[in-house]
PAKETI-39849 format. One line per 10 residues: number of its first residue (from 1); for each residue x, y, z of N, C-alpha, C, O. Coordinates in steps of 0.1 Angstrom, whole numbers. Example, Ala and Ser with C-alpha at 12.3 -4.5 7.8 and 13.67 -1.06 7.14 Angstrom:
<pts>
1> 132,-57,78,123,-45,78,132,-33,78,142,-33,85; 128,-22,71,137,-11,71,129,0,79,134,11,80
</pts>
This chain:
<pts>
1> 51,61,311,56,74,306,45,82,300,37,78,291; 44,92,305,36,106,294,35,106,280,45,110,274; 23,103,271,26,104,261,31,119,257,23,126,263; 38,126,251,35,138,245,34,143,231,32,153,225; 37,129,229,29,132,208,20,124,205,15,115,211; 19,126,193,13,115,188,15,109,172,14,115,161; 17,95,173,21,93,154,7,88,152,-1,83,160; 6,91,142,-5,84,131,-4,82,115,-4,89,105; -4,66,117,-6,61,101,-13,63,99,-24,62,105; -10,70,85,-20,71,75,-22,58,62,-15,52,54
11> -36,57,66,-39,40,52,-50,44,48,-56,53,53; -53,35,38,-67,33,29,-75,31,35,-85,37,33; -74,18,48,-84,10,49,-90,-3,42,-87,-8,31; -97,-7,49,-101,-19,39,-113,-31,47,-115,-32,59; -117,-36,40,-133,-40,43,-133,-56,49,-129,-65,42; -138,-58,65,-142,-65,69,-155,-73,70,-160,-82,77; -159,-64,59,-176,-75,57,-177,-67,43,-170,-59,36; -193,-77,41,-195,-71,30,-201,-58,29,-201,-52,19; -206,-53,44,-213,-41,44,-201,-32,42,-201,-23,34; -189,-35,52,-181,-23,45,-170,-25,36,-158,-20,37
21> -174,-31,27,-168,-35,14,-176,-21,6,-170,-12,1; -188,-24,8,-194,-10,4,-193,3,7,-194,12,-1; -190,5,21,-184,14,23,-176,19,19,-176,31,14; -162,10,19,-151,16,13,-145,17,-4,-135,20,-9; -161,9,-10,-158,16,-22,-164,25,-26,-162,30,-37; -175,30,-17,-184,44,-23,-171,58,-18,-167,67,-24; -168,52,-6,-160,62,-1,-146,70,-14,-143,82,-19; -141,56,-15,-131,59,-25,-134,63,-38,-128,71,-44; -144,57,-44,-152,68,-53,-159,77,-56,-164,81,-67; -158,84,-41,-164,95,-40,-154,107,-38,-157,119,-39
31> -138,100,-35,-125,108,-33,-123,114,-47,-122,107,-57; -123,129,-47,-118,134,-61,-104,135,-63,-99,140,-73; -98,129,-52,-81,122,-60,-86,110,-65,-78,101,-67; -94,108,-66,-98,92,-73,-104,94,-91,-98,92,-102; -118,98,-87,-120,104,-95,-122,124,-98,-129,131,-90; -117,126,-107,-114,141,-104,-124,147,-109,-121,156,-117; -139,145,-106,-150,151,-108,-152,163,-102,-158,160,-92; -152,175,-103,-156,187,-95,-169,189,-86,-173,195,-76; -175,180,-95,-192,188,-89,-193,174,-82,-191,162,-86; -196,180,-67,-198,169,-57,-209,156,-65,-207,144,-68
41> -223,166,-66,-230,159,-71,-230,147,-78,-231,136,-74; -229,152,-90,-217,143,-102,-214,132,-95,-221,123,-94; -199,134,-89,-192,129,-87,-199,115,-76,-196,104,-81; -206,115,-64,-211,104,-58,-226,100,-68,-233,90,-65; -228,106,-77,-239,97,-82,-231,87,-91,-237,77,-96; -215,90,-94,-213,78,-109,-205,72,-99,-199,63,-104; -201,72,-84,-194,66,-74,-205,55,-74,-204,44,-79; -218,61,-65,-230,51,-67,-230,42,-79,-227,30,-75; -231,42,-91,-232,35,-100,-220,27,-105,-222,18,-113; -206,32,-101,-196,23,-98,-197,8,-91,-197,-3,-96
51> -198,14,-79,-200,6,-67,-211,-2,-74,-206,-11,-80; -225,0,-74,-235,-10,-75,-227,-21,-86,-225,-32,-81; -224,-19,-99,-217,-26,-110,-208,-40,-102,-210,-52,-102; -192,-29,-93,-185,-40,-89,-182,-44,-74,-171,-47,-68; -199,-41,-67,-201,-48,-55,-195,-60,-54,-183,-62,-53; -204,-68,-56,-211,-87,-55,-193,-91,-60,-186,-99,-54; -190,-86,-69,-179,-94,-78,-166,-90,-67,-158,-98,-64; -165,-78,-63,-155,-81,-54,-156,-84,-43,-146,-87,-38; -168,-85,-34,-171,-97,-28,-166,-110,-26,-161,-116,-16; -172,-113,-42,-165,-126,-45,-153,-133,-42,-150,-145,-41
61> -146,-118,-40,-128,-119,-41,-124,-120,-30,-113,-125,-27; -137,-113,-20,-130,-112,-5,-134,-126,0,-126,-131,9; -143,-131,-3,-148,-144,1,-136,-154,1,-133,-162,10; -130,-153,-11,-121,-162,-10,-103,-161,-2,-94,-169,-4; -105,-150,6,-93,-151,13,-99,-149,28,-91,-146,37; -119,-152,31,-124,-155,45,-131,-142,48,-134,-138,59; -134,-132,34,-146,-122,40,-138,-115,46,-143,-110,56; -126,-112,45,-119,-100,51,-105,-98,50,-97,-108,51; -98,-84,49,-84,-83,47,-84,-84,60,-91,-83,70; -66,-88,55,-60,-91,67,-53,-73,73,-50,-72,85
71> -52,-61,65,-51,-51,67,-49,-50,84,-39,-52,90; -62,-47,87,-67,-44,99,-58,-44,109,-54,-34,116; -56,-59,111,-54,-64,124,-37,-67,122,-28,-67,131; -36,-69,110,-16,-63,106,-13,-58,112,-3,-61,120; -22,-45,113,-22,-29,112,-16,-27,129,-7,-20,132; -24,-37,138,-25,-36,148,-14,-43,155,-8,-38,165; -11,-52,150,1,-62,154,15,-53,152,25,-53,159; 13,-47,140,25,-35,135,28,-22,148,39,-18,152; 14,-15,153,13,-10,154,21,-17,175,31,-11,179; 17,-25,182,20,-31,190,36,-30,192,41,-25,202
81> 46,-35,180,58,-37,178,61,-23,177,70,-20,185; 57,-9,168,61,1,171,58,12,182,62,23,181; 49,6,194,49,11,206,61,8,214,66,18,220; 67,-8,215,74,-4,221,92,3,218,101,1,225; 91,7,210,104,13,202,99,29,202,109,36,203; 88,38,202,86,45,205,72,52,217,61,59,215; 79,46,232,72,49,240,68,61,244,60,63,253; 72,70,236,68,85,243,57,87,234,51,97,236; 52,79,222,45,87,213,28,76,219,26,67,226; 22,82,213,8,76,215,3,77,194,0,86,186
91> 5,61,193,2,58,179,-9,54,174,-9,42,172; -18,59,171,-31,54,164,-27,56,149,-16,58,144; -42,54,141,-45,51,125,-52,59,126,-57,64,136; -54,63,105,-64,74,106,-65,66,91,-56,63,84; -78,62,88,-79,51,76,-84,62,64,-90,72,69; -83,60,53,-95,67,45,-107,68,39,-114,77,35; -106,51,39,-121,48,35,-131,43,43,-142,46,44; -124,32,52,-132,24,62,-129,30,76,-124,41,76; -131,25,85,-130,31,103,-120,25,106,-120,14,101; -107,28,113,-110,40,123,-111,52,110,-112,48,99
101> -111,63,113,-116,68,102,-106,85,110,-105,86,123; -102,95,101,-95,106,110,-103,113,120,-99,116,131; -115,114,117,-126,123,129,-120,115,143,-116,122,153; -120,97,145,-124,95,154,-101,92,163,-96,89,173; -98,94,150,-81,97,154,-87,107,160,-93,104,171; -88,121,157,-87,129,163,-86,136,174,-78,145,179; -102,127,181,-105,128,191,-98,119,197,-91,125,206; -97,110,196,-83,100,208,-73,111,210,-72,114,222; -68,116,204,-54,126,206,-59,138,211,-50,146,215; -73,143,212,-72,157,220,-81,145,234,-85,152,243
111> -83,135,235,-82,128,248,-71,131,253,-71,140,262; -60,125,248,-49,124,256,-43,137,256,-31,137,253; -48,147,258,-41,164,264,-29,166,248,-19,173,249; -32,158,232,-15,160,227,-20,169,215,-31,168,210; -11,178,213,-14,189,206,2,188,193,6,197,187; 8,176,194,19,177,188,19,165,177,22,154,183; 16,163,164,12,150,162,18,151,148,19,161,141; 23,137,147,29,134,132,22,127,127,13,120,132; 26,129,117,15,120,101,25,113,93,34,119,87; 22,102,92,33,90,86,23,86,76,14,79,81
121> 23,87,64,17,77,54,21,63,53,33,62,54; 14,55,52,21,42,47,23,40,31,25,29,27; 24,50,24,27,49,13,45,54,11,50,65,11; 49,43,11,63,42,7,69,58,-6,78,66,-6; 55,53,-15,63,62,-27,48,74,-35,40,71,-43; 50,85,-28,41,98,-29,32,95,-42,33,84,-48; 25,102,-44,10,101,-51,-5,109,-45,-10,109,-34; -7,114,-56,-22,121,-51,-30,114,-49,-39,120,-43; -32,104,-52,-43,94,-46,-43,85,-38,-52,78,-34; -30,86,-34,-29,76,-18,-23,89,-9,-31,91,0
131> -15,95,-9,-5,98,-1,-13,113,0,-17,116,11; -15,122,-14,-24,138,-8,-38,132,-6,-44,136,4; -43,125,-11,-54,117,-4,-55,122,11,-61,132,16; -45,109,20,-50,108,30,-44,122,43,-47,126,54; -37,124,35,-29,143,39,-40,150,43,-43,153,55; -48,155,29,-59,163,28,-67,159,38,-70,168,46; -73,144,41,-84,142,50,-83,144,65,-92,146,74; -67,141,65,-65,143,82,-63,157,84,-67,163,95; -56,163,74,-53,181,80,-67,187,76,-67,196,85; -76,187,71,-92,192,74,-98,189,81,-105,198,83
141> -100,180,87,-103,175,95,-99,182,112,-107,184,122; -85,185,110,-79,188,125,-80,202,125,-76,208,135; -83,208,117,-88,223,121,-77,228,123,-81,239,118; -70,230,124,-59,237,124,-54,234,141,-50,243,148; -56,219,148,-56,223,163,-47,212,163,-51,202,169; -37,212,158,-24,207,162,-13,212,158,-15,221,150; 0,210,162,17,214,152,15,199,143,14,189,150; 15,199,133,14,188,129,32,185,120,37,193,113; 36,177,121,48,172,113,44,162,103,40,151,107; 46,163,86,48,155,85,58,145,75,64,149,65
151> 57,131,79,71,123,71,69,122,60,59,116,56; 80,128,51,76,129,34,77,111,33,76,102,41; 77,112,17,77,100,11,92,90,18,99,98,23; 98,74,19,102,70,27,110,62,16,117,55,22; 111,62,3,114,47,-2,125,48,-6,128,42,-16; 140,59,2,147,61,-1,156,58,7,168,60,6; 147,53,20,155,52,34,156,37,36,147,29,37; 180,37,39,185,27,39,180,16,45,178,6,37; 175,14,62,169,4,67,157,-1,58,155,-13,55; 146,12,54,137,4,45,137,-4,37,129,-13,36
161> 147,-2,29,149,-10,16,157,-22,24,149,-30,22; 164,-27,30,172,-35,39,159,-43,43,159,-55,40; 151,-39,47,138,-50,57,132,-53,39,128,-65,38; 131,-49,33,123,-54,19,132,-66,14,128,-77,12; 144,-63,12,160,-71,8,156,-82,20,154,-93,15; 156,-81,32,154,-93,37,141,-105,36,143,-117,38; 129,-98,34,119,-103,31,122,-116,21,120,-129,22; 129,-103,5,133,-114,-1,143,-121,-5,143,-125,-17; 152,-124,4,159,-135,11,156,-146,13,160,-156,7; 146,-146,24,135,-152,32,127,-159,27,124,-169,32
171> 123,-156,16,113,-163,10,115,-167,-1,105,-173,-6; 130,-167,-13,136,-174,-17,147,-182,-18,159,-177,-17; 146,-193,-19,156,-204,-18,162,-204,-30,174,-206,-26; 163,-204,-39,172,-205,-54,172,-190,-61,172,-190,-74; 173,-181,-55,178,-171,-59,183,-168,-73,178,-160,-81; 197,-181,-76,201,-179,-88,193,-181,-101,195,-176,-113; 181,-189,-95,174,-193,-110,158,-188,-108,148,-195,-109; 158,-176,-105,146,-174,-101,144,-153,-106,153,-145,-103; 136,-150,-112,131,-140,-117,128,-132,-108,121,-138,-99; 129,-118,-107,122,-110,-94,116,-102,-99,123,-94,-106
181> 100,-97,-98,93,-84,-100,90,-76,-93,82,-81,-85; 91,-69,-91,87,-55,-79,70,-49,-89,69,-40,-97; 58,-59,-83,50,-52,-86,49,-42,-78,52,-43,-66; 40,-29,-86,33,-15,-76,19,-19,-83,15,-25,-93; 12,-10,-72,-1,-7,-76,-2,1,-89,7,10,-91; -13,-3,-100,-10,2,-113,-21,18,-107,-29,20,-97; -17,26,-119,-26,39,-122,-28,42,-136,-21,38,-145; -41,52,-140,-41,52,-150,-29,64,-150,-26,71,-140; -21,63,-170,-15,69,-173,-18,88,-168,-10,97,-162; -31,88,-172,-38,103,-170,-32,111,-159,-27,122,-160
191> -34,105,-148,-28,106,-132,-17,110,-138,-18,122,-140; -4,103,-143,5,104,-143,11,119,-154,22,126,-152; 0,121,-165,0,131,-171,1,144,-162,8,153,-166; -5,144,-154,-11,153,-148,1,163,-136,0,174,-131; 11,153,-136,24,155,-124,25,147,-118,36,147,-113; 18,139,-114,17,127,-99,32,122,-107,37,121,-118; 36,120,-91,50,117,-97,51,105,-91,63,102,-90; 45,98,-87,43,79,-84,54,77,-91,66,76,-87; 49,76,-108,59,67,-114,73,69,-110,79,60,-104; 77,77,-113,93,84,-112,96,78,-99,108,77,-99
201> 89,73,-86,93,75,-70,92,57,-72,98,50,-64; 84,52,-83,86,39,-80,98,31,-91,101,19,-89; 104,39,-99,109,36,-109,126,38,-97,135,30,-97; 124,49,-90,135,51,-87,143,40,-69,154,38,-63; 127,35,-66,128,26,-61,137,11,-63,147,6,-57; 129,7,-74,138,-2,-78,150,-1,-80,158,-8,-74; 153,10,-91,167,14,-92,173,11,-79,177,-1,-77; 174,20,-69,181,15,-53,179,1,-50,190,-5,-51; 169,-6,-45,167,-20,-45,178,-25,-55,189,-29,-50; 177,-25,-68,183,-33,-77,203,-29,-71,211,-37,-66
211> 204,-19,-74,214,-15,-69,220,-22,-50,232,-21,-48; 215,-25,-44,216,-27,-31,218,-45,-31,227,-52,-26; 206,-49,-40,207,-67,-40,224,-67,-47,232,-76,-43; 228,-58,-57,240,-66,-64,247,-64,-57,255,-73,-57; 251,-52,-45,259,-48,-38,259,-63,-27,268,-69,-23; 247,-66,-25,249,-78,-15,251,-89,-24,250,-100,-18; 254,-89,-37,259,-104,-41,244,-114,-41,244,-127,-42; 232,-107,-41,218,-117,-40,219,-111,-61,220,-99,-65; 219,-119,-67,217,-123,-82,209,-128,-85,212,-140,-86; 196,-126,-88,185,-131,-97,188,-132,-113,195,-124,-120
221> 180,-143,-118,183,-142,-137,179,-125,-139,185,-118,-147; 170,-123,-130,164,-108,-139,155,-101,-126,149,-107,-117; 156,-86,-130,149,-81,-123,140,-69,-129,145,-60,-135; 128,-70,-126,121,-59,-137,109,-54,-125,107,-58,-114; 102,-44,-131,90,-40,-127,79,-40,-135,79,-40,-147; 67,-42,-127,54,-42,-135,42,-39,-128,42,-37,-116; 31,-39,-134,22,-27,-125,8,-36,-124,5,-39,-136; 1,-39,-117,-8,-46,-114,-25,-40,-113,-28,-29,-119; -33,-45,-109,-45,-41,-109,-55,-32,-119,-65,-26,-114; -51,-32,-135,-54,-23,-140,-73,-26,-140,-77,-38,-140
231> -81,-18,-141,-94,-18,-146,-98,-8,-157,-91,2,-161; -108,-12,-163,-112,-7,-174,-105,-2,-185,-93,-6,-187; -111,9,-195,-106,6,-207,-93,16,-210,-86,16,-221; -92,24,-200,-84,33,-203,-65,33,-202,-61,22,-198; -58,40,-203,-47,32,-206,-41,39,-192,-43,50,-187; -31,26,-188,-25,25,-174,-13,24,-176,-8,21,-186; -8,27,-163,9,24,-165,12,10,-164,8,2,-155; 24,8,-181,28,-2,-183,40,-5,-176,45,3,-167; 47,-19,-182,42,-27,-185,31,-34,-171,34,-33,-160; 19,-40,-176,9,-48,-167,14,-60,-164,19,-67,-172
241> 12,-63,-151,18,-76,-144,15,-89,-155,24,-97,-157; 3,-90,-161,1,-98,-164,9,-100,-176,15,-110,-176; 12,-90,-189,16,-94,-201,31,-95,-197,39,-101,-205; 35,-88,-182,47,-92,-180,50,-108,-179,59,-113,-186; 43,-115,-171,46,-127,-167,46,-141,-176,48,-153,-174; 41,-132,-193,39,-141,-204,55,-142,-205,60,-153,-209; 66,-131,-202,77,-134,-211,84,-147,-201,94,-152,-206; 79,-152,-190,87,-162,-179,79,-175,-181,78,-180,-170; 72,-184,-191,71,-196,-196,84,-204,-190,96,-203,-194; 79,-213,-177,90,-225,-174,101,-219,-169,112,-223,-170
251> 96,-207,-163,111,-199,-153,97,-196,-138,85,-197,-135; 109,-193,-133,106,-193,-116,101,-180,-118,102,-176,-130; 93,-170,-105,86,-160,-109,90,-156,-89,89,-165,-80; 93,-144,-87,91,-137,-70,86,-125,-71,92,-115,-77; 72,-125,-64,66,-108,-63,72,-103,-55,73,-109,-44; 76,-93,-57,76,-83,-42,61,-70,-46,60,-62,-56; 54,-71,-38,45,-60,-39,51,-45,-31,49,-40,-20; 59,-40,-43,65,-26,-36,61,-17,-32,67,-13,-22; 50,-11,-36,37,-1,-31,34,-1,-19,35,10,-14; 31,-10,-13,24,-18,-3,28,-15,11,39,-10,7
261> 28,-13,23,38,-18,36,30,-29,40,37,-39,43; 16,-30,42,13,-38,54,0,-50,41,-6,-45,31; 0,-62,43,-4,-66,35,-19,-66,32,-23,-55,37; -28,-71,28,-41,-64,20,-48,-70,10,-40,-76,3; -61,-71,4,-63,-76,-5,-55,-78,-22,-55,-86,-32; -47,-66,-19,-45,-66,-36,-31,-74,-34,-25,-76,-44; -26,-78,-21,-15,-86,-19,-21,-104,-19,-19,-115,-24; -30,-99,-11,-35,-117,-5,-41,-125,-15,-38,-136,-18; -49,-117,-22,-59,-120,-29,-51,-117,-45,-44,-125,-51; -54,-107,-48,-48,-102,-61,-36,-108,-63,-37,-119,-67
271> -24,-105,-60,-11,-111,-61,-11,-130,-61,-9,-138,-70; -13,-132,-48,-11,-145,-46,-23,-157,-51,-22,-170,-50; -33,-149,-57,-44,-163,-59,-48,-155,-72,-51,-165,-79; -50,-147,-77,-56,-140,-89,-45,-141,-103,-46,-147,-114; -33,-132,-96,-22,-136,-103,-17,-148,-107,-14,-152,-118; -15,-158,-90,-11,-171,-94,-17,-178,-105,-10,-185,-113; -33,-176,-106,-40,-185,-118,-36,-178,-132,-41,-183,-143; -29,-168,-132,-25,-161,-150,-11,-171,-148,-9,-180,-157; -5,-170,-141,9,-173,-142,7,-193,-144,10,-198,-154; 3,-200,-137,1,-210,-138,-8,-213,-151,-6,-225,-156
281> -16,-203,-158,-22,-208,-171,-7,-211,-180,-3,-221,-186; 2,-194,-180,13,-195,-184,22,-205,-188,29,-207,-198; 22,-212,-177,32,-224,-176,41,-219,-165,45,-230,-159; 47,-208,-159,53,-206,-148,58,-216,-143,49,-224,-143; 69,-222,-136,73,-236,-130,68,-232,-116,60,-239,-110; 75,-219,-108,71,-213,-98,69,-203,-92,80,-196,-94; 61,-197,-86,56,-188,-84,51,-183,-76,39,-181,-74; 63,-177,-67,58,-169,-52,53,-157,-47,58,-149,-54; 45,-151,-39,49,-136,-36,50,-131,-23,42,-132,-14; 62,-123,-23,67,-119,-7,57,-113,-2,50,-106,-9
291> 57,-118,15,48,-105,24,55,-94,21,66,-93,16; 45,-83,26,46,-71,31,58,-72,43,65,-82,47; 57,-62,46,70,-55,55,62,-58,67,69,-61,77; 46,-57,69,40,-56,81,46,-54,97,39,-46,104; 56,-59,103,61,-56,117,70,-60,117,75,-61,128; 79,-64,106,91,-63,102,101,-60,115,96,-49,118; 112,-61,124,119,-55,129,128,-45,123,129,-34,128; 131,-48,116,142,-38,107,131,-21,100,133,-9,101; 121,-29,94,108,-18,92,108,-7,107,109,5,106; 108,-15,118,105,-8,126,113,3,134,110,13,141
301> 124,-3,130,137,5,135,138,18,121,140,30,123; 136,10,108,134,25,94,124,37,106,129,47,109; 113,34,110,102,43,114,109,48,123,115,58,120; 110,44,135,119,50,144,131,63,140,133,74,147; 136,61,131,148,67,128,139,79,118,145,90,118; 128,78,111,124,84,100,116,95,112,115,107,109; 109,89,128,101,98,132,110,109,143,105,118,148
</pts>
């Protein structure tokens, strides 16, 4: 069949070596939805001096889940399963820090004769630093030489939340005696000052999830949220996964990483081996965390219906 569109996920990216571990942290520190520095200048010289600081150390981090996210090739396996559910479209990635990178989307889609192209974030729930992020990079980039469509924020749509509800199913057996957290990626508060309306889109998440588990009769002791990955000194959206998981001493513990679709270091690594060692200092009895949605069938049939 003729392609005559084309979708493209929109992602972060993420680092298969250590060379482009560097890559994609100068990159993202050089993003002024990252840091909101005006003066280019400025702005990649304290990116530079970021980066040099917490090279080696996150390295360290990648080392131990084998020198590479698993991102990538998710990405790929995801992307396989939603070819064949939408054969008319021609689906690549357009990453934002590491390669493929949007310049080289681009040109694949003015290969293939398509001038009609949607833009799907993988960010579930809107934010200027993931979601206008990778907006901004792909619509500048394309010059104005497409119709471009594209799919707002998603975390409101029924099948979605259904493939998440199944995940964690799937990966809990005792349900009744077991705690559930819906971590997101944390941000500083400031962001949030500013309008980014994350919070509100993840807060309202839950709400629906929480709402949908009781409708199916799945009952956890508890279900809460909490916000993960904070750095430095400045104040972030609470509560933090960590001082969360002080209140669960000798109770069961299930992540769902909500933020997320396809899984990644701050899942593999962060969540399941970084986190595990807070929670196990804790005393935690047990302590799981669900995959991502990655090629999910039910995910894939949400996209379908959303494109």
């Amino acid at each position: 069949m003729t392609k005559i569109k084309a979708l493209v996920l929109l992602n972060m990216g993420a680092a298969r070596s250590k060379d482009e571990l560097k890559t994609f942290l100068l990159n993202m520190f050089n993003d002024e939805n990252i840091l909101s520095i005006k003066n280019n200048t400025l702005r990649s010289m304290l990116a530079s001096f970021i980066v040099m600081l917490r090279h080696d150390k996150a390295w360290e981090n990648y080392e131990q889940i084998g020198g590479s996210s698993p991102l990538h090739k998710l990405t790929d396996e995801f992307i396989v399963a939603l070819q064949k559910e939408l054969p008319q479209y021609f689906i690549t990635t357009a990453m934002r820090y590491t390669s493929q990178f949007a310049q080289t989307a681009i040109a694949k889609i003015k290969e293939q004769n398509i001038t009609d192209v949607t833009l799907l974030p993988l960010y579930p729930q809107y934010s200027t630093t993931t979601t206008k992020s990778s907006l901004d990079d792909f619509i500048s980039k394309a010059n104005n030489e497409f119709d471009l469509n594209i799919i707002e924020p998603f975390y409101k749509n029924n099948l979605y939340n259904q493939a998440i509800i199944d995940n964690i199913k799937n990966t809990c057996n005792d349900i009744s005696n077991t705690n559930l957290i819906f971590s997101a990626h944390g941000l500083p508060q400031k962001v949030i000052n500013k309008g980014d309306v994350y919070q509100k889109h993840i807060e309202d998440n839950v709400e629906i999830l929480t709402k949908m588990l009781k409708e199916q009769n799945i009952n956890f002791l508890s279900i809460s949220l909490a916000y993960q990955s904070k750095v430095g000194p400045m104040k972030w959206l609470e509560p933090s996964l960590d001082s969360a998981l002080e209140e669960f001493k000798e109770q069961n513990i299930l992540i769902y990483p909500i933020s997320f679709i396809i899984d990644n270091s701050e899942t593999v690594f962060e969540l399941d081996i970084e986190y595990r060692e807070i929670a196990e200092h804790i005393g935690i009895k047990d302590y799981k965390v669900v995959k991502c949605l990655n090629d999910s069938p039910t995910f894939i049939k949400a996209i379908k219906e959303l494109v």
